[in-house]
N, C-alpha and C positions, 0 to 999 in steps of 0.2 A: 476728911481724908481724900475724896475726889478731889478738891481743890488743891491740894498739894501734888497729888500726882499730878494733876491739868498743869501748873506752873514748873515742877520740875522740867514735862516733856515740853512747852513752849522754850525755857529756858533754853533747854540740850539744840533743840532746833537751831536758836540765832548761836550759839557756839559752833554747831558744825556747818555753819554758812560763814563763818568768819574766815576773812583773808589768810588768819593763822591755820586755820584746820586745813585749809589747801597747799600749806607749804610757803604762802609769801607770807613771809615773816616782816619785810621793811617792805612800807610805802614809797613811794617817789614824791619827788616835790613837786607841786602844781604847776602849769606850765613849763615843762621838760621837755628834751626829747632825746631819743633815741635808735637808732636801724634795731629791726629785728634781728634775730639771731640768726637766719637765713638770709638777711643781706636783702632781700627782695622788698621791703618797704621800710616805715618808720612806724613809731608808735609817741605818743605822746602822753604826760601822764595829767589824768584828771582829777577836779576839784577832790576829789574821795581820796588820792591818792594811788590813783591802781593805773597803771599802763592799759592805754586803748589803742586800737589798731586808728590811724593816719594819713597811713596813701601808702602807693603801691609805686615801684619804680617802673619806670617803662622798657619793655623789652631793650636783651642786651647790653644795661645796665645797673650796676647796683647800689643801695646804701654806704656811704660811707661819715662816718660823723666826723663832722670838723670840732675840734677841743676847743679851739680859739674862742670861738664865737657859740659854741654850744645847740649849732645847727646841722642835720643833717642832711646829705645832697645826693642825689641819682648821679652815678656820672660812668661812662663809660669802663666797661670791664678791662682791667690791665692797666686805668688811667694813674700816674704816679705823679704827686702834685708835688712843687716844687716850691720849697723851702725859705722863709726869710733870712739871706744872703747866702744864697746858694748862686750859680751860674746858673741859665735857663738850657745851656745849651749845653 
């Protein structure tokens, strides 16, 4: 009877340490990346699948993820980047 109890309560443990019990429900793909939701750095996702913090942007600028190329770049606040066949001027 100890023994069942002992295995239930191990069990319950790695269930409430699961990615699920926290609320991320879907992993990321390995080698990803992304700006934080604050714009102030990126995060990148790791072999497990879970987003890790990156690097930080440097004052007065922020995150912004380029779709193209699926990197994201620091770049000046207010910077508005200009478009394949757009005028630059």
């Amino acid at each position: 009877m100890k023994f069942i109890v002992f295995a239930v309560a191990t069990l319950a443990s790695f269930v409430t340490a699961s990615p699920e019990a926290s609320g991320e429900t879907t992993k990321c793909k390995p080698a990803t990346y992304r700006c934080q939701s604050s714009h102030k750095g990126w995060e990148v996702c790791n072999t497990s699948g879970q987003w890790v913090f990156a690097g930080a942007c440097p004052a007065r600028t922020v995150c912004k993820f380029n779709e193209a190329n699926g990197s994201p770049y620091c770049l000046p606040r207010g910077f508005k980047a200009v478009k394949d066949g757009e005028d630059e001027m």
